[in-house]
RODO-2510 file (C-alpha; in nm, 4 decimals, decimal comma):
residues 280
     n   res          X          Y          Z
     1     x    -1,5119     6,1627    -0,2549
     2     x    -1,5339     6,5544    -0,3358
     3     x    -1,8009     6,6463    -0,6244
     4     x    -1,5610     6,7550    -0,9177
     5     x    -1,4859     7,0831    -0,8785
     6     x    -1,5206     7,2611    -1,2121
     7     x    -1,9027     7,3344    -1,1849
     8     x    -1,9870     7,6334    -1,4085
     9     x    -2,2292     7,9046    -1,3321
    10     x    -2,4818     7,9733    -1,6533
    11     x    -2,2982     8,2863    -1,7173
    12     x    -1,9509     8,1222    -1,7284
    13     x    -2,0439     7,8254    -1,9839
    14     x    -2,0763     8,0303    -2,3138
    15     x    -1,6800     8,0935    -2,2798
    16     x    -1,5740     7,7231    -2,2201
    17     x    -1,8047     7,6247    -2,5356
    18     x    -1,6224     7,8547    -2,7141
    19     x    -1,2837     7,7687    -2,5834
    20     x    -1,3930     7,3950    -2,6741
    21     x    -1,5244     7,4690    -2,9982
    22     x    -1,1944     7,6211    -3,1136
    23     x    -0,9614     7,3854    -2,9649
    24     x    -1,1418     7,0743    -3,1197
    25     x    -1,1007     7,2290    -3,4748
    26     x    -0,7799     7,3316    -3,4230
    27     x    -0,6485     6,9691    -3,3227
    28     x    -0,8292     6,7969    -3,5367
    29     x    -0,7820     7,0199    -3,8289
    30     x    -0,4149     7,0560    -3,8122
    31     x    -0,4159     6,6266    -3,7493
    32     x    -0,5837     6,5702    -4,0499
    33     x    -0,9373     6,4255    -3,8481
    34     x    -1,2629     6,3971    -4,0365
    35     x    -1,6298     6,4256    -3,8447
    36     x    -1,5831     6,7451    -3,7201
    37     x    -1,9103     6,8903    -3,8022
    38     x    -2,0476     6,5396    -3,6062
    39     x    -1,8605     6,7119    -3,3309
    40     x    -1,9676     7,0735    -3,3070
    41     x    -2,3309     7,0421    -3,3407
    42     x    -2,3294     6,8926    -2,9767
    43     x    -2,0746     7,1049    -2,8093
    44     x    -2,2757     7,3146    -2,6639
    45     x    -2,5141     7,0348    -2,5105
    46     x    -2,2150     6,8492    -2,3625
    47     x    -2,0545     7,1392    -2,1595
    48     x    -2,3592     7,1797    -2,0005
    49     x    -2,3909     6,8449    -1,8891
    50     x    -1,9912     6,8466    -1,8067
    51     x    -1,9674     7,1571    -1,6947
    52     x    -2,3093     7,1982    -1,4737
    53     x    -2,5016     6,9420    -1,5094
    54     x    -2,3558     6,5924    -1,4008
    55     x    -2,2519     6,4945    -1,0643
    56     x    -1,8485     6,4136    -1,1265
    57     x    -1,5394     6,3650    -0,9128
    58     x    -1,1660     6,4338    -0,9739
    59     x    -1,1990     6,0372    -0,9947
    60     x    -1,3427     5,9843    -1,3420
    61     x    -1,4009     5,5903    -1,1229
    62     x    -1,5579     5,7165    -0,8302
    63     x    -1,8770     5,4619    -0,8070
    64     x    -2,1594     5,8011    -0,7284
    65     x    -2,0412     5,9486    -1,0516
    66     x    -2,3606     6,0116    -1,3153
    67     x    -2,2982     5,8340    -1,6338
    68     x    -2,2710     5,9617    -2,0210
    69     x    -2,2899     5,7503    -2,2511
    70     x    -2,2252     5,8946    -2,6049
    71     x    -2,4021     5,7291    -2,8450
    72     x    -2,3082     5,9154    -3,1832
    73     x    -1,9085     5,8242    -3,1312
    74     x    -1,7985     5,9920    -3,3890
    75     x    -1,8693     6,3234    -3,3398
    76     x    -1,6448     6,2766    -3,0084
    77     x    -1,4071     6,5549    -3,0411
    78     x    -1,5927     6,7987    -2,8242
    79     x    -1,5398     6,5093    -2,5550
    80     x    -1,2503     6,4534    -2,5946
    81     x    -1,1651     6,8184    -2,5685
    82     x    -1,3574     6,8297    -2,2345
    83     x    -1,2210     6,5214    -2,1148
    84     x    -0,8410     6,6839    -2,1299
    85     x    -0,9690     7,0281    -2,0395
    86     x    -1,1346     6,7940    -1,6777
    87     x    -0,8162     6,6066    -1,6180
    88     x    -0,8935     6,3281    -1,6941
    89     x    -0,7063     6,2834    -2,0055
    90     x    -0,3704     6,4046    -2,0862
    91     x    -0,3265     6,6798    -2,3040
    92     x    -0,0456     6,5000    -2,5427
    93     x    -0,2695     6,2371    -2,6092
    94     x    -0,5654     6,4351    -2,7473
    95     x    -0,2889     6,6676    -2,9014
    96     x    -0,1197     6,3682    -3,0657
    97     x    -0,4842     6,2227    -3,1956
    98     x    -0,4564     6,0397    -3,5252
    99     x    -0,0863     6,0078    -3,4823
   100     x    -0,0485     5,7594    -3,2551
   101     x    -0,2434     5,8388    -2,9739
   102     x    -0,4321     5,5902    -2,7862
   103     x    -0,7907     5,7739    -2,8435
   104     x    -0,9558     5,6622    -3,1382
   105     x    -1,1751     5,8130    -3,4328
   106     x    -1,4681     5,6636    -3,2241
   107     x    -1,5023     5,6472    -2,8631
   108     x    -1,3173     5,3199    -2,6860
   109     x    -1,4537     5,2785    -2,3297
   110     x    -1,1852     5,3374    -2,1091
   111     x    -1,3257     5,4098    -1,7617
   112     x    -0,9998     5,5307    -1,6037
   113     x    -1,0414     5,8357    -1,9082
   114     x    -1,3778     5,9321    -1,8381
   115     x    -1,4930     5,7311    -2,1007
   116     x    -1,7690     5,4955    -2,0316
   117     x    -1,9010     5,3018    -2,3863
   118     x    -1,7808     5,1764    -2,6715
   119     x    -2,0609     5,3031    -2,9672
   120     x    -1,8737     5,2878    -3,2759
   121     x    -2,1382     5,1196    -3,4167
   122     x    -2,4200     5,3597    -3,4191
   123     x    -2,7293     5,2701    -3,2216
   124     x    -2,5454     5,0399    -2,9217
   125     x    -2,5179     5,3315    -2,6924
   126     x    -2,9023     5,4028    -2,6159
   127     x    -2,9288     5,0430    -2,5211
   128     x    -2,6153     5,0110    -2,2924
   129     x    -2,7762     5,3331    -2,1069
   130     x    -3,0428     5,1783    -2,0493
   131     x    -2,9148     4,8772    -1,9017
   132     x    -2,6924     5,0975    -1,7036
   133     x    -2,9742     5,2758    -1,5562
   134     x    -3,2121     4,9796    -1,5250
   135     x    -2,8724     4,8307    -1,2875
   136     x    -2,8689     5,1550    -1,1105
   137     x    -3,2675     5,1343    -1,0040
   138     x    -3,2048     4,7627    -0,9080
   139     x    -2,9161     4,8412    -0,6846
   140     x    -3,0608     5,1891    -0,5365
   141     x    -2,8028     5,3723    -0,6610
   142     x    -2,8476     5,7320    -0,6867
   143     x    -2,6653     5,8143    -0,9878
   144     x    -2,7813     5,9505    -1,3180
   145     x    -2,7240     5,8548    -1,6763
   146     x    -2,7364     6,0462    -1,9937
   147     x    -2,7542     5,8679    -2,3303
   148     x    -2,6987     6,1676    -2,5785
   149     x    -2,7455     6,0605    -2,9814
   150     x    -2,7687     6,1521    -3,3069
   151     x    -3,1233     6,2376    -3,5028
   152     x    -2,9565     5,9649    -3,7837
   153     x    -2,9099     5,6617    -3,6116
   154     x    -3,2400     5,7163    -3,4408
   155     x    -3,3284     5,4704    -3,7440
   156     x    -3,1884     5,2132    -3,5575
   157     x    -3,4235     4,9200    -3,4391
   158     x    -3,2033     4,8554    -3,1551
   159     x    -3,2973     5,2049    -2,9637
   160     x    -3,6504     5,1477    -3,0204
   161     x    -3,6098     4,8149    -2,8165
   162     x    -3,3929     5,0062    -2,5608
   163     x    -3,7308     5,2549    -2,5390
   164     x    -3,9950     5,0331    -2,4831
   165     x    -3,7578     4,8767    -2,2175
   166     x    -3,7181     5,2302    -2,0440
   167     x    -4,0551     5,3022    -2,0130
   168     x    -4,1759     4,9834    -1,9339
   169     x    -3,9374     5,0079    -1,6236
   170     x    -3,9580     5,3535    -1,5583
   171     x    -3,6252     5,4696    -1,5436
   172     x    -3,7034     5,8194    -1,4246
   173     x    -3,3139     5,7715    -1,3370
   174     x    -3,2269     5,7802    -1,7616
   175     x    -3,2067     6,1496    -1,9528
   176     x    -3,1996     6,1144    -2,3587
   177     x    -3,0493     6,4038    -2,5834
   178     x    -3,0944     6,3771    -2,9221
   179     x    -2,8697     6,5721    -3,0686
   180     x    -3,1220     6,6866    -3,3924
   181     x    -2,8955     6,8433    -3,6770
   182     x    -3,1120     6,6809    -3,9538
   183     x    -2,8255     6,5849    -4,1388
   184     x    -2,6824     6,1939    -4,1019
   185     x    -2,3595     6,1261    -4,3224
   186     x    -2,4148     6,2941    -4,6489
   187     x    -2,7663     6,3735    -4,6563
   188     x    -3,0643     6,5614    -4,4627
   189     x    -3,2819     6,2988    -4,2956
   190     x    -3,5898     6,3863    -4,4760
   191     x    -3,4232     6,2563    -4,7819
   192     x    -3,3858     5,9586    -4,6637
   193     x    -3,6072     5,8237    -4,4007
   194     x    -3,8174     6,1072    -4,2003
   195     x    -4,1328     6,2244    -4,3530
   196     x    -4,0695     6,5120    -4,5102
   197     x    -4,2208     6,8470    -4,3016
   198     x    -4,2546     6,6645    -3,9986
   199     x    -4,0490     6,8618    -3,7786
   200     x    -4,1535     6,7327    -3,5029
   201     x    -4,0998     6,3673    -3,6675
   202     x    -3,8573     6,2115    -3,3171
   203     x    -4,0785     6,4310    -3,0775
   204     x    -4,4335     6,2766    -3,1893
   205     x    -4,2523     5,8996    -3,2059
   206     x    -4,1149     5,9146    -2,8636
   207     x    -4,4083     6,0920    -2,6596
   208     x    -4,6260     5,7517    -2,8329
   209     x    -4,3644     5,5631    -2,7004
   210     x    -4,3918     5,6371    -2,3349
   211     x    -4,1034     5,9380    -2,2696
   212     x    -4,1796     6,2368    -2,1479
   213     x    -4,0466     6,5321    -2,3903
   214     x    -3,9009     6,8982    -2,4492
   215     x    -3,7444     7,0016    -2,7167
   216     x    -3,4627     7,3553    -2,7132
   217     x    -3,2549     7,5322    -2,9298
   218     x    -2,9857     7,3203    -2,8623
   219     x    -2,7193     7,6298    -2,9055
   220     x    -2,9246     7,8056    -2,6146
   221     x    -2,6932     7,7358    -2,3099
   222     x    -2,9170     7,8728    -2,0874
   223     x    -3,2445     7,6808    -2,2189
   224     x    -3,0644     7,3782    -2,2026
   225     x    -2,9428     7,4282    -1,8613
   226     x    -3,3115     7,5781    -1,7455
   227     x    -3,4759     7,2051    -1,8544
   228     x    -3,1851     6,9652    -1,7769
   229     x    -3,1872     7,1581    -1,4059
   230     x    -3,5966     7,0845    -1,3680
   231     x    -3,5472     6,7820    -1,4932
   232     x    -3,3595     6,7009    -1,2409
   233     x    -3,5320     6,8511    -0,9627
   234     x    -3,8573     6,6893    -1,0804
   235     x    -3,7166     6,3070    -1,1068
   236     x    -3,8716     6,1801    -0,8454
   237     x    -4,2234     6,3409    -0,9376
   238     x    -4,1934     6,1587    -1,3131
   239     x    -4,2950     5,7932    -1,3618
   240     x    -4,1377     5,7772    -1,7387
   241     x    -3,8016     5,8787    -1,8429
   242     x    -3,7371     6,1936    -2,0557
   243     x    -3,5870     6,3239    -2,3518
   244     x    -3,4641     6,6015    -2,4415
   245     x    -3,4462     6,7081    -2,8229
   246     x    -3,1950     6,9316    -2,9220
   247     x    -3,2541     7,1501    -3,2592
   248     x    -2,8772     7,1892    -3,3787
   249     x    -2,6695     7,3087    -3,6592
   250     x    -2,4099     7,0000    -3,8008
   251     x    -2,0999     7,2169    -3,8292
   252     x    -2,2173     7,4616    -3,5724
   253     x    -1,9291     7,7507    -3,4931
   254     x    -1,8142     7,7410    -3,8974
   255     x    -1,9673     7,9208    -4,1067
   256     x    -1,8264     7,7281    -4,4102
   257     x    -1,9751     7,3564    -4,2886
   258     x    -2,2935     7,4743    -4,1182
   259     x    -2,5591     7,2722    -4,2671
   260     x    -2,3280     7,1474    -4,5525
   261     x    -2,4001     6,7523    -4,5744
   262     x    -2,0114     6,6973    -4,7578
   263     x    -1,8471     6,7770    -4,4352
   264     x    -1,9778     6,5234    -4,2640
   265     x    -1,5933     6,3354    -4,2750
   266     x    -1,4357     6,6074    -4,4944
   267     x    -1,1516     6,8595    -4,3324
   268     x    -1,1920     7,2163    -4,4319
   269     x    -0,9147     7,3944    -4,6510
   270     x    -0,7420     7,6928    -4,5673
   271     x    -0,9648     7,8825    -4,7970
   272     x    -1,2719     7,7748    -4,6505
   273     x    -1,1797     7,8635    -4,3207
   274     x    -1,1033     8,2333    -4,4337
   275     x    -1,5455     8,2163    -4,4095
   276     x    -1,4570     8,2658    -4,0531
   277     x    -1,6391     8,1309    -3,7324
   278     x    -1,8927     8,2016    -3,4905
   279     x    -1,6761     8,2115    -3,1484
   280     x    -1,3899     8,4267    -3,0395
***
């Protein structure tokens, strides 16, 4: 089975972003879906791994593919978007979203689609990466698997289990992205749970845990690609799986919901969007 095809060179991946970024709030917008600041914030971070990054085939089945699991499902737009611009969903069905449509306001897994968990609850997906990765060490399989979540439901207990389980077995063969937007629903994390002025708050917790860290703008398309890429090249060389945390804007590519907690499941109005946006 061919490698898929669509594999981006650094320069090219600024203009798909962009192209995703727009088409996501345009669907969603004009279909009346909320968590669409969820969704930009971690554009950016998913075409590289979609576009670059992962190992894929025109099969979204094929049994070599690398795994993403996407933890914070409901900021799924942006995959969504990529998903359809891949092939492996149908345009009309990501165009017909909230009307009918068999894609839901969370991610569903549906293998056949590209799609590989279920995480509407927040904090399952971190776990079922690991187990998927643990599997793939057992069996000698050469794939990889990303587990990308949100900063918020890094409160969960259930991820911190999932961690001590990755480093105890040294799944070298697991990549975390925490998508860090310090916002979760309708407030900035250090209102509600992170000590406040501790930037470095998920860094410092999961170095102590075991995982080996960087942390990038995680709007820099070429940063993220530079450390994903030695990551990868260094896999073998690691004894401890990695994470990568991702500085982001919630809202990212609007200027009227960047940073603005009420949009976390709130549509903007015509008049708001007259604030303009960030790509072309």
């Amino acid at each position: 089975m061919d490698k898929y095809k669509i594999k981006l060179l650094k320069e090219q991946l600024l203009d798909k972003a962009n192209f995703i970024r727009k088409d996501l709030i345009e669907v969603t917008s004009k279909n009346g879906a909320g968590h669409i600041a969820s969704s930009l914030s971690c554009v950016d971070l998913l075409v590289v791994l979609y576009y670059h990054i992962m190992n894929l085939s025109d099969d979204p089945q094929w049994e070599e593919r690398d795994r993403l699991v996407f933890s914070k499902a409901h900021g799924c737009y942006g995959v969504y978007s990529i998903l359809v611009d891949t092939g492996y969903i149908e345009r009309e069905n990501w165009v017909n979203f909230y009307k009918g449509s068999f894609l839901q306001g969370c991610l569903e897994r549906s293998i056949e689609h590209g799609i590989e968990a279920s995480c509407g609850s927040l904090g399952h997906g971190l776990p079922q990466a690991v187990g998927i990765a643990l599997g793939a060490k057992i069996q000698k399989r050469n794939y990889h698997t990303y587990c990308l979540v949100g900063d918020g439901e890094m409160q969960e207990g259930s991820n911190w289990e999932a961690i001590q389980v990755a480093v105890k077995y040294e799944l070298t063969n697991l990549t975390v992205i925490i998508d860090q937007n310090r916002l979760q629903a309708m407030d900035f994390l250090e209102n509600v749970l992170t000590p406040k002025g501790r930037k470095d708050d998920l860094k410092i917790k999961m170095e102590a845990f075991g995982f080996i860290s960087k942390v990038c703008n995680g709007h820099n398309l070429e940063e993220i690609t530079t450390i994903l890429n030695n990551r990868i090249e260094n896999q073998e060389k690691n004894k401890a799986p990695f994470v990568l945390i991702a500085n982001t804007i919630k809202g990212y590519g609007m200027n009227c919901m960047e940073n603005v907690p009420k949009f976390h499941f709130r549509i903007p109005t015509k008049e708001e969007r007259k604030k303009g946006v960030r790509y072309e």
